[in-house]
C-alpha positions in Angstrom: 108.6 60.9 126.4 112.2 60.6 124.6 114.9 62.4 126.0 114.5 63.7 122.1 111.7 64.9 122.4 111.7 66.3 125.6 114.8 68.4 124.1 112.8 70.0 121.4 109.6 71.0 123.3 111.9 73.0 126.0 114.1 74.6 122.8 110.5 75.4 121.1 109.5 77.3 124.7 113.0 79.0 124.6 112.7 83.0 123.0 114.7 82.8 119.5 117.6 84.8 119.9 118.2 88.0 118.7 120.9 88.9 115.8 122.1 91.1 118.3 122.6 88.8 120.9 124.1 85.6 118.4 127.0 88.5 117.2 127.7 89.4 121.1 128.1 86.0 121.7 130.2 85.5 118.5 132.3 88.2 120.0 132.7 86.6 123.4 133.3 83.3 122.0 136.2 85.4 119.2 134.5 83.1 116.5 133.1 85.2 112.7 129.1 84.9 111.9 128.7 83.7 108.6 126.7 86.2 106.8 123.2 83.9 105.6 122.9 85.2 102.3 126.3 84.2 101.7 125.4 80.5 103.2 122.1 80.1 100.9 124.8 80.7 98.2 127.2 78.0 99.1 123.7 75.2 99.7 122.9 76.4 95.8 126.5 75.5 94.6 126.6 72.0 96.9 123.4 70.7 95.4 123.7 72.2 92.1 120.8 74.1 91.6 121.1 77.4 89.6 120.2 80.6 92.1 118.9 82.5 89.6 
């Protein structure tokens, strides 16, 4: 097994985290969560399909 690989199975055991927990961290760390709507928004303009 690939150090790869191993990687991913123990990240796939791992609980997701909660949004609660990613914006404590984000305030720990003093860095800004980008909101996900608003990062669907920017992959539609970068590839040049139309949202709507």
């Amino acid at each position: 097994m690939s150090a790869r690989e191993w990687g991913r199975r123990k990240a796939a055991e791992s609980p997701r985290w909660s949004a609660d927990k990613w914006h404590r961290v984000a305030a720990i760390l003093g860095a800004e969560l980008a909101d996900e709507s608003a990062l669907a928004e920017s992959a539609d303009e970068e590839s040049g399909r139309d949202a709507a």
